[in-house]
Every structure is written in structure tokens, then in C-alpha cells.
Backbone atoms as SQL, in Angstrom:
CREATE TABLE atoms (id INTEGER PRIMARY KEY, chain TEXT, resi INTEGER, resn TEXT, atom TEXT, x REAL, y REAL, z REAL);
INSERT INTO atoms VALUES
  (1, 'A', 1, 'UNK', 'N', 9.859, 11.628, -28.609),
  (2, 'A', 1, 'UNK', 'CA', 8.522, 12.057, -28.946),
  (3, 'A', 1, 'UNK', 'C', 8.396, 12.127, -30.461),
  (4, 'A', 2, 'UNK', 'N', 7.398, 11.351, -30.839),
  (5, 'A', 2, 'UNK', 'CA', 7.058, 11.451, -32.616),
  (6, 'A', 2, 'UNK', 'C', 5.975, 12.273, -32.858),
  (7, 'A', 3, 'UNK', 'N', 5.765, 13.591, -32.814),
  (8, 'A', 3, 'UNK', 'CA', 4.409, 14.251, -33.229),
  (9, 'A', 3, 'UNK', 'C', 3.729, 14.296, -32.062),
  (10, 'A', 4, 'UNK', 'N', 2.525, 13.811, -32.327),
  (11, 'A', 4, 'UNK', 'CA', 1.614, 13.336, -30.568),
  (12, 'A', 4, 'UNK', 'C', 1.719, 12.163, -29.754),
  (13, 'A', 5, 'UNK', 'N', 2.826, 11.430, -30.490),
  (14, 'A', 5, 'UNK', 'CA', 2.611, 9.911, -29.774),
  (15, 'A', 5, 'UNK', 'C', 4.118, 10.001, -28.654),
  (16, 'A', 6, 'UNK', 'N', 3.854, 9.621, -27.882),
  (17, 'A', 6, 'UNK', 'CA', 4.577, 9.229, -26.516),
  (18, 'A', 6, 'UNK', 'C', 4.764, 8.262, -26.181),
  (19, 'A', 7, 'UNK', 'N', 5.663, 7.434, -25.845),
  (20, 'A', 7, 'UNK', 'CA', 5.858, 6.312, -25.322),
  (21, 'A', 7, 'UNK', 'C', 6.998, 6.267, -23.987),
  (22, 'A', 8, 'UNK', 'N', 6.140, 5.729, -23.098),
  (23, 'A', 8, 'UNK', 'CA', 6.853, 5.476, -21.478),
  (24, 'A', 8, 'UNK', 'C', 6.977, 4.244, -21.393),
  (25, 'A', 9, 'UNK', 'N', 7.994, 3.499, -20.760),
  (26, 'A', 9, 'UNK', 'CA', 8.531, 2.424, -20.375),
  (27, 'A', 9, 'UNK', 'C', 8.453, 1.880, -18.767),
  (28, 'A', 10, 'UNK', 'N', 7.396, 1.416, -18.201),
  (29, 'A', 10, 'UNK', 'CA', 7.402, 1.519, -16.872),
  (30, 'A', 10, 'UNK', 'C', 7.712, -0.072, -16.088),
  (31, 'A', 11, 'UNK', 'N', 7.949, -0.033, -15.477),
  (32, 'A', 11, 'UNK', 'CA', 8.792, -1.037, -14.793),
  (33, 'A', 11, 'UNK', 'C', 7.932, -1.292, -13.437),
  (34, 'A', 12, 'UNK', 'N', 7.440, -2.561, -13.017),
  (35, 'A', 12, 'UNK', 'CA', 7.157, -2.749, -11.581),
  (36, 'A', 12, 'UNK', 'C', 7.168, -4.196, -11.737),
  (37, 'A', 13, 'UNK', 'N', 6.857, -4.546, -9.760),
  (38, 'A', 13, 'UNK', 'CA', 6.553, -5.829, -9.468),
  (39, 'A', 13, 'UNK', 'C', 5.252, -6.095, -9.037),
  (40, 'A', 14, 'UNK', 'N', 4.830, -7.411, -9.392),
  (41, 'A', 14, 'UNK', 'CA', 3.298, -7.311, -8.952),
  (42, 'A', 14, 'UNK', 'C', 3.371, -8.618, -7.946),
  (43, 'A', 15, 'UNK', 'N', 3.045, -8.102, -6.946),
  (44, 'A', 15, 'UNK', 'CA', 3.393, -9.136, -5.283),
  (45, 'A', 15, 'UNK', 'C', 1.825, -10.166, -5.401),
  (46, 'A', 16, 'UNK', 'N', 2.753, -11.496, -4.459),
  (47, 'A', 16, 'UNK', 'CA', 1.439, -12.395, -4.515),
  (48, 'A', 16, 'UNK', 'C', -0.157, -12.151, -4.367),
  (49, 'A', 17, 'UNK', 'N', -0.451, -10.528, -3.786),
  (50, 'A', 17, 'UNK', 'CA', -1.519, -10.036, -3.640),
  (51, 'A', 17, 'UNK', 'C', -2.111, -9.415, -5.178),
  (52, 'A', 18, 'UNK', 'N', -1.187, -9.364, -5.970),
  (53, 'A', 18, 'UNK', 'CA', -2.095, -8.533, -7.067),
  (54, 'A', 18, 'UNK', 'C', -1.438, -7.248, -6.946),
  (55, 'A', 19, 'UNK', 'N', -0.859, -6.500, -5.687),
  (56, 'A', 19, 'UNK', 'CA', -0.870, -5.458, -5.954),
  (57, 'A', 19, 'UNK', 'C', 1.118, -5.158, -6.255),
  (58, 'A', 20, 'UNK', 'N', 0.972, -3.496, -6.960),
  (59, 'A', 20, 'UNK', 'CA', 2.337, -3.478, -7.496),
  (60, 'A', 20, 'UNK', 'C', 3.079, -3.088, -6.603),
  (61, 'A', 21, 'UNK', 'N', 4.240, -3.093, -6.986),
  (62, 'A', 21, 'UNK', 'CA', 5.461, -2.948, -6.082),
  (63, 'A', 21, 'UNK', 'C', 6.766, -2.133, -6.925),
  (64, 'A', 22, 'UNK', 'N', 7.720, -1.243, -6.312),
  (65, 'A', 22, 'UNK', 'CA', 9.110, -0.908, -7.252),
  (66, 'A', 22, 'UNK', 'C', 8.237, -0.362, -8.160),
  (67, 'A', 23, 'UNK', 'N', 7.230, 1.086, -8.538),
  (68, 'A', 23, 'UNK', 'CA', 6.982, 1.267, -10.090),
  (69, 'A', 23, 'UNK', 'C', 8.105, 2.278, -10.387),
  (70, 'A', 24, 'UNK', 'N', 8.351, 2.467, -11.601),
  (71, 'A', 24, 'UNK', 'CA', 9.504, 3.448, -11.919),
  (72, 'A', 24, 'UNK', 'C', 9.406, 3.020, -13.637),
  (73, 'A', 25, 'UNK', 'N', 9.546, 4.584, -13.870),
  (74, 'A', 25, 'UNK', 'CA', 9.752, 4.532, -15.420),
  (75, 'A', 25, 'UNK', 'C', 10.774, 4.509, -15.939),
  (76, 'A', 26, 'UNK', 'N', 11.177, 3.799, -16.697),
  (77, 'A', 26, 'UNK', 'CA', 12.713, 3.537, -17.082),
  (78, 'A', 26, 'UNK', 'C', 12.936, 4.705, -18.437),
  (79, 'A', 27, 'UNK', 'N', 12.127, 5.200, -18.857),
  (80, 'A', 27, 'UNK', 'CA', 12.462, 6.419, -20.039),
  (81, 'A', 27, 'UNK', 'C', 11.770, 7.405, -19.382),
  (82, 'A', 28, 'UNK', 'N', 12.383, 8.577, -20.410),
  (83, 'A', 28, 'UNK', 'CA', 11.976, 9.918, -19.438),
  (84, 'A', 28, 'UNK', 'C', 11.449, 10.969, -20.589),
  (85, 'A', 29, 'UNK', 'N', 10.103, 11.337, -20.821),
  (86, 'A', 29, 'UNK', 'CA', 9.462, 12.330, -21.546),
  (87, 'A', 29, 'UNK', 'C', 9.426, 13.789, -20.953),
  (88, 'A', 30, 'UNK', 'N', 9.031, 13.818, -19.732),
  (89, 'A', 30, 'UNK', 'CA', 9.194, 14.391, -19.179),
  (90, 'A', 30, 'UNK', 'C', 8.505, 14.330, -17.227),
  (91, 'A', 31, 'UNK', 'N', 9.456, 15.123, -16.577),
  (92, 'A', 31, 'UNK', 'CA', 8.874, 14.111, -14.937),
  (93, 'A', 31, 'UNK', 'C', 7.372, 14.794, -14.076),
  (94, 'A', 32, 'UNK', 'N', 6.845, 15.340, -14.987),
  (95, 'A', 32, 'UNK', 'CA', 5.617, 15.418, -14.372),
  (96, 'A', 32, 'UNK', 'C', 4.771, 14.283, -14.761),
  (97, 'A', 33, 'UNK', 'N', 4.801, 13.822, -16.468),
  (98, 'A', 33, 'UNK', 'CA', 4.209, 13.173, -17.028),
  (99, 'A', 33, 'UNK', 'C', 4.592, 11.696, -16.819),
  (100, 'A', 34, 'UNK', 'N', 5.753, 11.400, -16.158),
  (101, 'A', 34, 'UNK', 'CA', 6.273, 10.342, -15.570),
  (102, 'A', 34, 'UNK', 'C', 5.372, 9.949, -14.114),
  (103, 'A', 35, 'UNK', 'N', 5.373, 11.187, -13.276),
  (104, 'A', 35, 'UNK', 'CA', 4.656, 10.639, -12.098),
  (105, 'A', 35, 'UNK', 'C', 3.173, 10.416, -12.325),
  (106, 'A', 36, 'UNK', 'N', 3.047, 10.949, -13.256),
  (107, 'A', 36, 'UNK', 'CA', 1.155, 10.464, -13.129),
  (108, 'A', 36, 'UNK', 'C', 1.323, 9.100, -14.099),
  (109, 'A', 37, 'UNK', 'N', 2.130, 8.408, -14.422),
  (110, 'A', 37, 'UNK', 'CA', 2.001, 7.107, -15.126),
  (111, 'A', 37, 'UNK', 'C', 2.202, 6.391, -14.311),
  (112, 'A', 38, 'UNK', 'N', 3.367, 6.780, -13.215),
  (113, 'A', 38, 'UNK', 'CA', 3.617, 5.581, -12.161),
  (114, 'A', 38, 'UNK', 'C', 2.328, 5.881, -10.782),
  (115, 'A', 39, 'UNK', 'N', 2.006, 6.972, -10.830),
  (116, 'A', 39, 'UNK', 'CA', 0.832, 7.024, -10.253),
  (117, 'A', 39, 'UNK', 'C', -0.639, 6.434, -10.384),
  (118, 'A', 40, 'UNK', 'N', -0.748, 6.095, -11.876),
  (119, 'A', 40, 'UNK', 'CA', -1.480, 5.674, -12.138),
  (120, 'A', 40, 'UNK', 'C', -1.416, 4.181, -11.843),
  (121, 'A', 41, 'UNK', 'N', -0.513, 3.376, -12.654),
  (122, 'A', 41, 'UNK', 'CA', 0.110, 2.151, -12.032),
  (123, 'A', 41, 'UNK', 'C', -0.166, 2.066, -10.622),
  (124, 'A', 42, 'UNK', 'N', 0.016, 2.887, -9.760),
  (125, 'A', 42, 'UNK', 'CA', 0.015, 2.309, -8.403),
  (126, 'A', 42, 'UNK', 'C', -1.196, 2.230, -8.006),
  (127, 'A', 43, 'UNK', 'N', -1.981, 2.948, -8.145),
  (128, 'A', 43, 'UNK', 'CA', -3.585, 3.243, -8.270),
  (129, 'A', 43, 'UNK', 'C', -4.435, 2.274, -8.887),
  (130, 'A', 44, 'UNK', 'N', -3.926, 1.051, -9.402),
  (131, 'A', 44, 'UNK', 'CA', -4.677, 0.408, -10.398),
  (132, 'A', 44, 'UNK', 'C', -5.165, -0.563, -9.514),
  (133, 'A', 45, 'UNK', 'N', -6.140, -1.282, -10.100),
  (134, 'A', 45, 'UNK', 'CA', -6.603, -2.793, -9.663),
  (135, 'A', 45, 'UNK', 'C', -5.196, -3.977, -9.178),
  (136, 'A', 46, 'UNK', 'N', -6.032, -4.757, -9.098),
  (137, 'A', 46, 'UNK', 'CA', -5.112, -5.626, -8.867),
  (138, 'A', 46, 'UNK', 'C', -4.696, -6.430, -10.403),
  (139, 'A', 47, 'UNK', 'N', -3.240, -6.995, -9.632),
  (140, 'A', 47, 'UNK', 'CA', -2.715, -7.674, -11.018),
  (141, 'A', 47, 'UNK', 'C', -2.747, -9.076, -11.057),
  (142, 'A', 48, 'UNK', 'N', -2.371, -9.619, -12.426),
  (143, 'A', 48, 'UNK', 'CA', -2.298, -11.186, -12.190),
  (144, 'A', 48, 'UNK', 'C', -0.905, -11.534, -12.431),
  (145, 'A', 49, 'UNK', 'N', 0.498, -11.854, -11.646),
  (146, 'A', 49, 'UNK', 'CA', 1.209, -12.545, -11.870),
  (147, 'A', 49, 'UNK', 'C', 1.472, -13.112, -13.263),
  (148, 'A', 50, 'UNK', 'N', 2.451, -12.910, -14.065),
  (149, 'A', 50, 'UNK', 'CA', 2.605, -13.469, -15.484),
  (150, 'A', 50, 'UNK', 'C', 2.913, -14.577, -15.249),
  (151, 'A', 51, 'UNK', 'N', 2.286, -15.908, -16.043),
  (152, 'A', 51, 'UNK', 'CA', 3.015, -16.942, -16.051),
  (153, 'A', 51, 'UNK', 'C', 3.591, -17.472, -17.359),
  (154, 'A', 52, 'UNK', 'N', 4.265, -17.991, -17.632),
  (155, 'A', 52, 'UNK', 'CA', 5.182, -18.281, -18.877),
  (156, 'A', 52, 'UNK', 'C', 6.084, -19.547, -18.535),
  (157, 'A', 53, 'UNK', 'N', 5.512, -20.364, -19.435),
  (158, 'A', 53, 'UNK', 'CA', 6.194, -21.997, -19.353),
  (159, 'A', 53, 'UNK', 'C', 6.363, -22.571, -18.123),
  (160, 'A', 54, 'UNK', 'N', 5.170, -22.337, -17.230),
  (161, 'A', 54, 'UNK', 'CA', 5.049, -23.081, -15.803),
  (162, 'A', 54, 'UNK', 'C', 5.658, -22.336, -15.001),
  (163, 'A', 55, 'UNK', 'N', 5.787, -21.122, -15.160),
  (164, 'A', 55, 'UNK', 'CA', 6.921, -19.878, -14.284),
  (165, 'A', 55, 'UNK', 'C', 6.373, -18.719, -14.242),
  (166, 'A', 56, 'UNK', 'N', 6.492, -18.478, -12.173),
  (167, 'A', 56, 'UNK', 'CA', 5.551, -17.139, -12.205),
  (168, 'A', 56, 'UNK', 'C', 6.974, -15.850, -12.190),
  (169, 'A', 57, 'UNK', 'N', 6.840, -14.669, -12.810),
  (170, 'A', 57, 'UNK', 'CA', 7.247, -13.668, -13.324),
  (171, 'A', 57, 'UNK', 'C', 6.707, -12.492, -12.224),
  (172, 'A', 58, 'UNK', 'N', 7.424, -12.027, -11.611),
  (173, 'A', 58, 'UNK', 'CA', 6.948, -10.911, -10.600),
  (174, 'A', 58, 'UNK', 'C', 7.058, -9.748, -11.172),
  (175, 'A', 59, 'UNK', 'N', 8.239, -9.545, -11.792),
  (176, 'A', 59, 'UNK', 'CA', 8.510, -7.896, -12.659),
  (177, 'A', 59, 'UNK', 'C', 7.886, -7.713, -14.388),
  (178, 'A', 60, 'UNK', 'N', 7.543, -6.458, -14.405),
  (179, 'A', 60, 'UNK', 'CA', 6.490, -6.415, -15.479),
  (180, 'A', 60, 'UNK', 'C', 7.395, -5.189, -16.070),
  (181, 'A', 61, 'UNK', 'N', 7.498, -5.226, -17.713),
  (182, 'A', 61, 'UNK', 'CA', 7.760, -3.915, -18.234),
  (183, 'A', 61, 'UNK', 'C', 6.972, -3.593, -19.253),
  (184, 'A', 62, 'UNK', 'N', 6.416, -2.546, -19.142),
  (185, 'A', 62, 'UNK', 'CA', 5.749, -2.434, -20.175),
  (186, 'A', 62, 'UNK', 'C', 5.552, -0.717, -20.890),
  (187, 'A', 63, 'UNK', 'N', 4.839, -1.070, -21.877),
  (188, 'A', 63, 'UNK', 'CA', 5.008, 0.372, -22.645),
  (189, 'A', 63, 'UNK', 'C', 3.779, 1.044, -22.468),
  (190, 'A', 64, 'UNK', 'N', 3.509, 2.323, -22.579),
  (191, 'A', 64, 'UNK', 'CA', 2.740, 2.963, -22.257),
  (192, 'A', 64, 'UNK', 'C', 2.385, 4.702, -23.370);
């Protein structure tokens, strides 16, 4: 933690439907504030599959 800024590391898969799969935060601020990120994640719209150099990418990490 730097001051007010936070940063979470969350981890999932996003299945041929768009929707996620496996969310889990790979850093730990603290675990209340962990479940409402992966809660949120799970709660979301649908996703689009990453593609990168003609290659679809199922697992997503990202910062938060």
C-alpha cells in the first residue's frame, strides 16, 4: 500500500461464452477487499477472449 493507492492482481479465465472462470487474486491487501474485487469480476459483463498474434488467450491478469 502507497498512501491511498492500492493495487490488486487478479487472475481469471474468460470461457468461450464471455463469461469468467478461476477468479482469484494473486496479491493480498487485505481479504475482505479481495472478495469484493473477485466479486466484482464475477459480476461483470461479458468478456472478449484476448487475441495476440492469431492466438486466443483464455487466462487474464490484471491489475486493479
Amino acid at each position: 500500500m502507497n498512501g491511498d493507492t492500492v493495487t490488486i492482481v487478479v487472475i481469471f479465465i474468460v470461457n468461450e461464452n464471455g463469461e469468467t472462470e478461476n477468479v482469484f487474486a494473486i496479491t493480498s491487501f487485505d481479504e475482505n477487499f479481495n472478495e469484493i474485487v473477485v466479486d466484482a469480476i464475477k459480476k461483470s459483463l461479458k468478456w472478449i477472449q484476448t487475441i495476440k498474434e492469431n492466438r486466443e488467450y483464455k487466462s487474464i491478469k490484471i491489475r486493479l
